[in-house]
GUGU-168485 format. One record per atom (N, C-alpha, C): residue number from 1; residue in three letters; atom name; x, y, z. Coordinates in steps of 0.02 Angstrom, whole numbers, always signed. Layout:
% residues N
 num residu atome      u      v      w
 NUM    ALA    CA      X      Y      Z
...
% end
This chain:
% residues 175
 num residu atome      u      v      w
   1    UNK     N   +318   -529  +1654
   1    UNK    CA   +277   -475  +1628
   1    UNK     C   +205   -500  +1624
   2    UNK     N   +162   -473  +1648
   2    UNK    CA    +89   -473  +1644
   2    UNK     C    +52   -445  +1581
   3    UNK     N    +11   -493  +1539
   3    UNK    CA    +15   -473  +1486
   3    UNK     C    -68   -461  +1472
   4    UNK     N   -101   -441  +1539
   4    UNK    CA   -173   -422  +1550
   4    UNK     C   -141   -332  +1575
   5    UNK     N   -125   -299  +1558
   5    UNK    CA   -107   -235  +1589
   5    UNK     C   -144   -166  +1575
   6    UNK     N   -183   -140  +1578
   6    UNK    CA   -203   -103  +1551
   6    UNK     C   -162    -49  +1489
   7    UNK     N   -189    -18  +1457
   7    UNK    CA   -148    +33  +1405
   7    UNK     C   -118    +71  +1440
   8    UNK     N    -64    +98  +1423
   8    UNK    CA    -35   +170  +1454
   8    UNK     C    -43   +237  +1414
   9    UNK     N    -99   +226  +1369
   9    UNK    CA   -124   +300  +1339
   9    UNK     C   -168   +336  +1386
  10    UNK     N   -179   +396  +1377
  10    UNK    CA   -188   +420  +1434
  10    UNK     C   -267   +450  +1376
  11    UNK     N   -337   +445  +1393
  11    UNK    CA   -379   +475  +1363
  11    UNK     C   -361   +561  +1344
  12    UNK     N   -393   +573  +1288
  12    UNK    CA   -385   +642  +1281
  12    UNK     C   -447   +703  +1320
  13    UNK     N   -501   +679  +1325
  13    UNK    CA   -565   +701  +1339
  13    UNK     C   -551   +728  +1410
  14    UNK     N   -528   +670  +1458
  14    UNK    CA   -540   +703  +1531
  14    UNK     C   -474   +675  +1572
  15    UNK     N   -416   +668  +1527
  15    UNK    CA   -341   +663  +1536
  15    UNK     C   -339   +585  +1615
  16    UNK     N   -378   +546  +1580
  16    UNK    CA   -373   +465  +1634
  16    UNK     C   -361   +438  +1590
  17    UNK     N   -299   +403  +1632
  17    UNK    CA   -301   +336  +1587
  17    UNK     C   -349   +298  +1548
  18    UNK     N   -325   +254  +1481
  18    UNK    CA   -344   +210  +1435
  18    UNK     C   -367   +144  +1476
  19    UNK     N   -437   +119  +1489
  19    UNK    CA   -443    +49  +1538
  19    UNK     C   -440     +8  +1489
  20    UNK     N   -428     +8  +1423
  20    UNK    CA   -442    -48  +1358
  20    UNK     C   -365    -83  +1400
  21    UNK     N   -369   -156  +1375
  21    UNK    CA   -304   -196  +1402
  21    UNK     C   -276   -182  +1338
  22    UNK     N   -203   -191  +1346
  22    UNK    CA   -143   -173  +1309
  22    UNK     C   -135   -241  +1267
  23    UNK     N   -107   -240  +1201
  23    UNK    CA   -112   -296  +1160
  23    UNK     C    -50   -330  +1202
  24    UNK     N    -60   -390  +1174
  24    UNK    CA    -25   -445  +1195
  24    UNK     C    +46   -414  +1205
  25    UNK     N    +94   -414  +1238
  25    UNK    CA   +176   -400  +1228
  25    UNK     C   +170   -333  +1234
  26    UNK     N   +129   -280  +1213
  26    UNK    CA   +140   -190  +1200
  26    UNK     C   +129   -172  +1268
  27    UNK     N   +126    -95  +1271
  27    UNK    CA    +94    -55  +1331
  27    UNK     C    +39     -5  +1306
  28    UNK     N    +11    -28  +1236
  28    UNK    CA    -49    +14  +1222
  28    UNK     C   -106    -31  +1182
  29    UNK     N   -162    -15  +1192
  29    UNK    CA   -190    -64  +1155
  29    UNK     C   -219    -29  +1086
  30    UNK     N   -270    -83  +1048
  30    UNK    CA   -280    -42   +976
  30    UNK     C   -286     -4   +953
  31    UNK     N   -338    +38   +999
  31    UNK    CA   -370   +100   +978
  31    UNK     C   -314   +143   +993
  32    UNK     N   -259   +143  +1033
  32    UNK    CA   -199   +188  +1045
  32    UNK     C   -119   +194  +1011
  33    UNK     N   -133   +142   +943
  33    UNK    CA    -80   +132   +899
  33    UNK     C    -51    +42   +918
  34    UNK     N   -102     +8   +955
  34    UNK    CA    -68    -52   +962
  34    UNK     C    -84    -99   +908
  35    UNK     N   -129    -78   +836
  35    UNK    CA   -127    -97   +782
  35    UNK     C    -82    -84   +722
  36    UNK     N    -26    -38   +747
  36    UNK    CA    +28    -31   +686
  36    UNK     C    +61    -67   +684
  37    UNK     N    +85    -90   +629
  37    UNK    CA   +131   -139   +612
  37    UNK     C   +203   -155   +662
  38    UNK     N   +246    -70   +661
  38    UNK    CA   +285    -69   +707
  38    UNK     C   +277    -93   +788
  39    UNK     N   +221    -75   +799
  39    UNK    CA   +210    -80   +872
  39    UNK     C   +186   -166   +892
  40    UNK     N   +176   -197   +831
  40    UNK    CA   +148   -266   +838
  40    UNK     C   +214   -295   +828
  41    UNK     N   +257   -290   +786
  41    UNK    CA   +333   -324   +793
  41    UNK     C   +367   -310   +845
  42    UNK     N   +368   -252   +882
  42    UNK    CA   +391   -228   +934
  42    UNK     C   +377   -276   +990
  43    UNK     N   +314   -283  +1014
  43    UNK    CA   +261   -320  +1067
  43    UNK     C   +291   -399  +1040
  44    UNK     N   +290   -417  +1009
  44    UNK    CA   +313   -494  +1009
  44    UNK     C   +356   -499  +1000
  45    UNK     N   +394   -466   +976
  45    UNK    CA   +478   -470  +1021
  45    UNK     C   +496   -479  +1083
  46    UNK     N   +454   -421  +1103
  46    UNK    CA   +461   -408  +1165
  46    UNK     C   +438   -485  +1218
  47    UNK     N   +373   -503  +1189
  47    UNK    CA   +355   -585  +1222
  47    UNK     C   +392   -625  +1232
  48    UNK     N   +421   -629  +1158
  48    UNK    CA   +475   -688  +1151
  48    UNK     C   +529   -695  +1218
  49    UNK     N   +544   -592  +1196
  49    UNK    CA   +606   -617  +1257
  49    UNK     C   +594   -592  +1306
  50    UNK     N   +532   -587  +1349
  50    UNK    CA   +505   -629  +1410
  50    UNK     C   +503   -705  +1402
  51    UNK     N   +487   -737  +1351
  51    UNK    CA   +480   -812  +1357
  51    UNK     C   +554   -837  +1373
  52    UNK     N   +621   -808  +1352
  52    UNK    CA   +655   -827  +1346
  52    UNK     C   +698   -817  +1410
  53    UNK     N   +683   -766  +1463
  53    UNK    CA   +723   -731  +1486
  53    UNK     C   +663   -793  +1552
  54    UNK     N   +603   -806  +1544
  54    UNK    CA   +585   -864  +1595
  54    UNK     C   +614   -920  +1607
  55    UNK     N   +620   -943  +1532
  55    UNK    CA   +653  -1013  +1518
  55    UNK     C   +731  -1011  +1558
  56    UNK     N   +774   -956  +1549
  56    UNK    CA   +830   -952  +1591
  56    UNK     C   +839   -963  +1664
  57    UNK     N   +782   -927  +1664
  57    UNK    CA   +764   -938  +1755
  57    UNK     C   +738   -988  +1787
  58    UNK     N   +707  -1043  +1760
  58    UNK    CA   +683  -1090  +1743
  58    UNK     C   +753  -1139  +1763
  59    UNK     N   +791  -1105  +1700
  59    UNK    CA   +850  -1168  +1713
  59    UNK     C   +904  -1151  +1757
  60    UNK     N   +899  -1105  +1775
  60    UNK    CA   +946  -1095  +1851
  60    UNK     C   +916  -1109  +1894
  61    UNK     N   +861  -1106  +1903
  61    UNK    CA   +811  -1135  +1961
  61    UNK     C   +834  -1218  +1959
  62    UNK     N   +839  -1238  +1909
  62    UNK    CA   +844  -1323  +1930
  62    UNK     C   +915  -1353  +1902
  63    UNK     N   +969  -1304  +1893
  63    UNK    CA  +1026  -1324  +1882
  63    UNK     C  +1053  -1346  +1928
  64    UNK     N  +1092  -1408  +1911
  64    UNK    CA  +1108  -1485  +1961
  64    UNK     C  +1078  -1528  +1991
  65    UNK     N  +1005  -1527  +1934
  65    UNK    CA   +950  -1569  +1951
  65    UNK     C   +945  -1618  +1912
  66    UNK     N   +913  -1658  +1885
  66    UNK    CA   +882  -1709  +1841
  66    UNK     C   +854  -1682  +1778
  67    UNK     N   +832  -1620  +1800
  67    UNK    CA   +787  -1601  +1761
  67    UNK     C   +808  -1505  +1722
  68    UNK     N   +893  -1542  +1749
  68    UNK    CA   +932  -1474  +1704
  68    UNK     C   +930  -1490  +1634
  69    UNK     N   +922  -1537  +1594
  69    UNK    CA   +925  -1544  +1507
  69    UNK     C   +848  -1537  +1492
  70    UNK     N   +817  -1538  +1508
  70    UNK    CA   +735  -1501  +1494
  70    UNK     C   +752  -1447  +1485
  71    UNK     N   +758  -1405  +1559
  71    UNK    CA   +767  -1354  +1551
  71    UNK     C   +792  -1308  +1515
  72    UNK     N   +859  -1339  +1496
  72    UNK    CA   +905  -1320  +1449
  72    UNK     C   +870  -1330  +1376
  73    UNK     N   +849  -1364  +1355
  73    UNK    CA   +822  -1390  +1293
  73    UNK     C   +763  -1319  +1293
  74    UNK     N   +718  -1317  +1343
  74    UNK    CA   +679  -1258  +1339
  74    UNK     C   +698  -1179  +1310
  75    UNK     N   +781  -1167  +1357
  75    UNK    CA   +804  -1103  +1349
  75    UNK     C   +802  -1105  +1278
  76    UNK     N   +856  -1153  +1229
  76    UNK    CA   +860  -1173  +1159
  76    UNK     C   +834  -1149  +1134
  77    UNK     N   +750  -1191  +1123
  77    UNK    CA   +693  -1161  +1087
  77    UNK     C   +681  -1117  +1108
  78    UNK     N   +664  -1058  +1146
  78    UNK    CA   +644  -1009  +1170
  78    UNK     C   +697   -944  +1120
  79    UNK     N   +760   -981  +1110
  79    UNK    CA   +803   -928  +1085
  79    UNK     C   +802   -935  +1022
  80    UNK     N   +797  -1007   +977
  80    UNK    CA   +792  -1016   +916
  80    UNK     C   +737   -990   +898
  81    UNK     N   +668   -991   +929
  81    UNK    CA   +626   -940   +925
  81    UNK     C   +628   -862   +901
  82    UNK     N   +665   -842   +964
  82    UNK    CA   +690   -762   +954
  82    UNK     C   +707   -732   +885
  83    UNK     N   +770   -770   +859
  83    UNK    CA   +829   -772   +819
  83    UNK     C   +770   -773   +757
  84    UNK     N   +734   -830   +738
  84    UNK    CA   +702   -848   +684
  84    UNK     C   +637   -797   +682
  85    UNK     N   +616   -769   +726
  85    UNK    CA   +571   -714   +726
  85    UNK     C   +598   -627   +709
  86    UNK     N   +666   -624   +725
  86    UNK    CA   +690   -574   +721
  86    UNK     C   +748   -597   +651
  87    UNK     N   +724   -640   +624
  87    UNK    CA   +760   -653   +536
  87    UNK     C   +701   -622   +498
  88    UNK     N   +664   -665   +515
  88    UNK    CA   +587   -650   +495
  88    UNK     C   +574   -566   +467
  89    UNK     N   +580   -541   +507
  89    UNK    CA   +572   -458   +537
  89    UNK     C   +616   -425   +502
  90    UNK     N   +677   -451   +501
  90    UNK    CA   +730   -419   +433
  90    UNK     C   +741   -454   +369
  91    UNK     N   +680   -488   +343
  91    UNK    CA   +698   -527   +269
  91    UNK     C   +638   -491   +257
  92    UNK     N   +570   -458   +305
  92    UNK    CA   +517   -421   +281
  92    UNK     C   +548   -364   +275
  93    UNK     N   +583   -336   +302
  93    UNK    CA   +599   -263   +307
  93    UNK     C   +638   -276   +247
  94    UNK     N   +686   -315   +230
  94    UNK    CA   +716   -322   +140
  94    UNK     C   +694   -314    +93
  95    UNK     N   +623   -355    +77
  95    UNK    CA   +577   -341    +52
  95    UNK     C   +533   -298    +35
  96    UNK     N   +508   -231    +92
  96    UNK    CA   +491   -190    +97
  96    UNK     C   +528   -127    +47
  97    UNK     N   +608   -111    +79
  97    UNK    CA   +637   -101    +43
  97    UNK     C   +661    -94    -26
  98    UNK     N   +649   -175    -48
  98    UNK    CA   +662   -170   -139
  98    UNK     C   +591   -167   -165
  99    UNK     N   +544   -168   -140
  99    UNK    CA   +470   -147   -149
  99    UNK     C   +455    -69   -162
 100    UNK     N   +490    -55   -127
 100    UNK    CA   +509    +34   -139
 100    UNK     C   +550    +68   -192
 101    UNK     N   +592    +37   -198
 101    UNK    CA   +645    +25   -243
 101    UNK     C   +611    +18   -302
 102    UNK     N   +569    -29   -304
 102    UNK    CA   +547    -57   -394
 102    UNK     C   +504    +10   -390
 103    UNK     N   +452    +13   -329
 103    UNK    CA   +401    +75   -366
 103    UNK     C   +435   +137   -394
 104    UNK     N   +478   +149   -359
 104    UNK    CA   +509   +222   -370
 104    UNK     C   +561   +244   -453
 105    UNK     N   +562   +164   -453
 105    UNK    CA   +595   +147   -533
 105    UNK     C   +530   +160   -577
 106    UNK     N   +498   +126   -554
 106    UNK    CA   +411   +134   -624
 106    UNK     C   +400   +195   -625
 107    UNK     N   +399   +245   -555
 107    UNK    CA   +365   +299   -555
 107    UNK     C   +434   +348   -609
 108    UNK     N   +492   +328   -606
 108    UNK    CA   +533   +367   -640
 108    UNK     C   +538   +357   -727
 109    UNK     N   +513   +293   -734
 109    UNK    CA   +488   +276   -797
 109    UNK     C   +447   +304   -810
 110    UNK     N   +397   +294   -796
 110    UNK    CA   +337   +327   -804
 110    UNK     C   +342   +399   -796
 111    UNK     N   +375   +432   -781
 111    UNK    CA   +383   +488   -786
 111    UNK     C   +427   +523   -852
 112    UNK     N   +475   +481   -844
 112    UNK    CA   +521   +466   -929
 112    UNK     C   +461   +494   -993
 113    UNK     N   +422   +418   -989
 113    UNK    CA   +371   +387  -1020
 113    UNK     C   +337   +476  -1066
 114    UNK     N   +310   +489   -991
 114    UNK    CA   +279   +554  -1001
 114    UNK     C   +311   +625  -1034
 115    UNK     N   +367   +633  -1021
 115    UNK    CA   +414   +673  -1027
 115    UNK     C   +423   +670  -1119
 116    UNK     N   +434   +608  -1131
 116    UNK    CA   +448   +582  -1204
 116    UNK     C   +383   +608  -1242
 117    UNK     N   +321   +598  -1199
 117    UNK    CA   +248   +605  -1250
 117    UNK     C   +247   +663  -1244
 118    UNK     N   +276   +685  -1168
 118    UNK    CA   +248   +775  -1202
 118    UNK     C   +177   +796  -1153
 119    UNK     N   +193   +822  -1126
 119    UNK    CA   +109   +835  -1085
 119    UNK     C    +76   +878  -1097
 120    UNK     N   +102   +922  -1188
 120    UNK    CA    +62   +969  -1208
 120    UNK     C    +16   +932  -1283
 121    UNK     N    +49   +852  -1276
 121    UNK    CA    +24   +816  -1336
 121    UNK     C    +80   +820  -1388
 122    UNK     N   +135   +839  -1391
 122    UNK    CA   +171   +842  -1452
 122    UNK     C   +243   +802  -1429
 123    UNK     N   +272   +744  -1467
 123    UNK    CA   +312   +720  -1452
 123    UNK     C   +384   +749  -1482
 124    UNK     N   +428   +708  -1427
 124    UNK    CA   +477   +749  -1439
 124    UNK     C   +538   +691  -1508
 125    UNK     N   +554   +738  -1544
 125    UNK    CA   +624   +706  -1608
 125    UNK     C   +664   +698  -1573
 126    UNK     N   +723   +643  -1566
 126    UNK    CA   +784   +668  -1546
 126    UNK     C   +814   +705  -1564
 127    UNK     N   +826   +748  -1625
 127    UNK    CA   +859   +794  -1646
 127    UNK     C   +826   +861  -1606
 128    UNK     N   +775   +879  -1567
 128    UNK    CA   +756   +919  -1529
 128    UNK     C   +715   +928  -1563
 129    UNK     N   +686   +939  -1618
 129    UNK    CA   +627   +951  -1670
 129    UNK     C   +562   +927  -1642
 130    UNK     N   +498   +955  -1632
 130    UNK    CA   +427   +938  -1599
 130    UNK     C   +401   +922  -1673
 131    UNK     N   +336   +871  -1669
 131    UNK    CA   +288   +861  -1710
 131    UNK     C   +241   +853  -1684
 132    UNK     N   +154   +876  -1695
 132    UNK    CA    +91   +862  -1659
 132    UNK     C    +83   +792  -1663
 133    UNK     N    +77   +761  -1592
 133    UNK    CA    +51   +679  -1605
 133    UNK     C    -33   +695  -1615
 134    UNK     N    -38   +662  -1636
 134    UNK    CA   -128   +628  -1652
 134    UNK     C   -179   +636  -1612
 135    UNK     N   -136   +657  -1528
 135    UNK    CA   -193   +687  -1467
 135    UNK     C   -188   +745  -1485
 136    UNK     N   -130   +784  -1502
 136    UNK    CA   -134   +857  -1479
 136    UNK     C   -113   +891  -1540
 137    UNK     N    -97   +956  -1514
 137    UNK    CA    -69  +1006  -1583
 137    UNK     C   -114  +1041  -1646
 138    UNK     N    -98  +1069  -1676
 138    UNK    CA   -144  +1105  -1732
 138    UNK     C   -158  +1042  -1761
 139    UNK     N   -126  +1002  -1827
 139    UNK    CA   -149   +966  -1854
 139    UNK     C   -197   +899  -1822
 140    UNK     N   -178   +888  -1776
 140    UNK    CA   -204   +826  -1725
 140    UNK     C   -279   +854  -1687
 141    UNK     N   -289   +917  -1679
 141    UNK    CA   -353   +957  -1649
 141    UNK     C   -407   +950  -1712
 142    UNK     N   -372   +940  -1781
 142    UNK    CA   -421   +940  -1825
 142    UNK     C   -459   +869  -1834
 143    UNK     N   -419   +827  -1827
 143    UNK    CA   -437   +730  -1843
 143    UNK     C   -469   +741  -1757
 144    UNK     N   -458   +754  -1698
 144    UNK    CA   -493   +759  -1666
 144    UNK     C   -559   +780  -1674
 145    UNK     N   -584   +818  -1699
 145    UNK    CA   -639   +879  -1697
 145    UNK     C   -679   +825  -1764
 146    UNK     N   -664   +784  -1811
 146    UNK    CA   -699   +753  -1848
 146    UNK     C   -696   +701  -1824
 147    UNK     N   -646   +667  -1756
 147    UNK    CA   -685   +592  -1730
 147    UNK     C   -735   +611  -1682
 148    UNK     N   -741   +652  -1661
 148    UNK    CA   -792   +668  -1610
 148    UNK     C   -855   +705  -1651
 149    UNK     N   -847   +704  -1699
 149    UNK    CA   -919   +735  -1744
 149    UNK     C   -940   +676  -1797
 150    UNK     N   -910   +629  -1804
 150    UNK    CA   -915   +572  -1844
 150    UNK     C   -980   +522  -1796
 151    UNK     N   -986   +505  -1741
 151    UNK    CA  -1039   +479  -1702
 151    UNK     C  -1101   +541  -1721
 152    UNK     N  -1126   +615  -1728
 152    UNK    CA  -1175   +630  -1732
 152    UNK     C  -1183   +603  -1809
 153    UNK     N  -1135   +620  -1841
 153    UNK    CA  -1180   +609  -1915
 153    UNK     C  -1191   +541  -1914
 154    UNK     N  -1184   +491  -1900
 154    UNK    CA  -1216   +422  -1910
 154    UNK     C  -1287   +439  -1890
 155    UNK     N  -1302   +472  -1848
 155    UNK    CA  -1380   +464  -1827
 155    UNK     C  -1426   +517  -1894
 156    UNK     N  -1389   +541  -1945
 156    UNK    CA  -1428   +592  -1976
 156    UNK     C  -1441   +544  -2048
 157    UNK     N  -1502   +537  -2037
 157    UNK    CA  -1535   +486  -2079
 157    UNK     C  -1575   +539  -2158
 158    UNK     N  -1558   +505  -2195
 158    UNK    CA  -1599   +571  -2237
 158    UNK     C  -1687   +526  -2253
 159    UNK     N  -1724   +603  -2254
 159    UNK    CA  -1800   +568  -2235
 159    UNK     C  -1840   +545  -2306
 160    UNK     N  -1877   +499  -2290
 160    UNK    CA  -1908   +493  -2346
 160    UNK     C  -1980   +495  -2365
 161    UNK     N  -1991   +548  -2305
 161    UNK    CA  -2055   +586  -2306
 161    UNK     C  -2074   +653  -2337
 162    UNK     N  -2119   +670  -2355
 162    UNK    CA  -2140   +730  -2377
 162    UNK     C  -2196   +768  -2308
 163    UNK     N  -2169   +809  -2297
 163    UNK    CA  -2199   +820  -2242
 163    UNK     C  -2172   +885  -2202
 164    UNK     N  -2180   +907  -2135
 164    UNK    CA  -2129   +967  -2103
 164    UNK     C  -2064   +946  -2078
 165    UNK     N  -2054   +864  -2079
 165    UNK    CA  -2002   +844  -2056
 165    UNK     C  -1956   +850  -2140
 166    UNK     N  -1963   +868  -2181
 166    UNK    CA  -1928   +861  -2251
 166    UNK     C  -1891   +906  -2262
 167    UNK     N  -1822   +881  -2257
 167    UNK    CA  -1780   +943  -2270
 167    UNK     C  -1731   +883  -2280
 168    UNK     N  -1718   +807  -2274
 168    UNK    CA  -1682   +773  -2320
 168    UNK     C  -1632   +744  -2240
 169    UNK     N  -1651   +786  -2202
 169    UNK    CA  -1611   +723  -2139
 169    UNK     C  -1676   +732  -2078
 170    UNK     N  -1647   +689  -2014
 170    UNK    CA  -1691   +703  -1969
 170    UNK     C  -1665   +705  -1918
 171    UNK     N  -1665   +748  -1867
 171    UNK    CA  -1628   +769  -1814
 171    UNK     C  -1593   +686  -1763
 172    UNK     N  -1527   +727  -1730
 172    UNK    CA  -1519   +651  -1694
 172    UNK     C  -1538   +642  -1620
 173    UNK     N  -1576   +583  -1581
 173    UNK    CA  -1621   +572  -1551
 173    UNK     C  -1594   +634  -1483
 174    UNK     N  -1535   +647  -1484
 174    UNK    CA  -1525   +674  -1417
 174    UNK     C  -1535   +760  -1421
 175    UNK     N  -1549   +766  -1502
 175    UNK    CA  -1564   +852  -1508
 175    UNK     C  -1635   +872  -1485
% end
């Protein structure tokens, strides 16, 4: 296999072929999906076993020679190669897998999580009974409404002028 080949995507603009060369091992190159993950495990697989499927030929070419245990030793590595690249490829894909697995557990927690708080602010009793938590609800809208008015009155200074500013505070800088 020739591994200078051009892409086999076909342009969209004026329907000619892709002249970009095809990534190493693929039949498309980057700009045509020869940067996805799949298509890059694919392509060096695919190398490998061209490398491997040479090395064979290799050693039938010189079987009952001198130089048949080279050869042989070549096919070997060429295949222990393969094997250990395509372990590789399924201990990532395992991984991948329980990677999915854990998120989809958090996201169900976390959804739990939410469910328990209440997404109207009021948590839930186990006995089925609601109470306003401290974000939300009638009583909880009120301690709200005085932490968020507790920052203006710090700025209301009472004056100790006599003057048009005298009325015993003085506005806060952002009024």
């Amino acid at each position: 296999m020739r591994w200078d080949e051009p892409c086999s995507a076909m342009r969209r603009r004026d329907g000619q072929p892709c002249e970009a060369p095809a990534i190493k091992g693929g039949f498309v190159c980057r700009r045509h999906g020869g940067s996805a993950r799949q298509v890059k495990f694919a392509a060096e697989r695919r190398r490998l076993q061209v490398v491997l499927m040479d090395a064979l030929e290799a050693f039938h070419g010189v079987k009952g020679t001198n130089r048949e245990f080279d050869a042989l030793r070549k096919v070997g590595e060429a295949q222990r190669r393969l094997e250990d690249y395509e372990a590789k490829v399924a201990e990532l894909a395992r991984a991948r897998a329980k990677l999915r697995r854990l998120r989809a557990a958090q996201k169900l927690a976390a959804g739990r999580d939410q469910e328990r708080a209440g997404i109207n602010g009021r948590t839930q009793e186990p006995g089925g009974a609601t109470e306003p938590s401290a974000a939300g609800g009638a009583a909880g809208s009120a301690g709200l409404v005085e932490q968020l008015t507790q920052p203006a009155e710090r700025f209301v200074r009472p004056s100790t002028e006599d003057g048009p500013g005298a009325g015993g505070t003085q506005r806060p800088p952002w009024a």
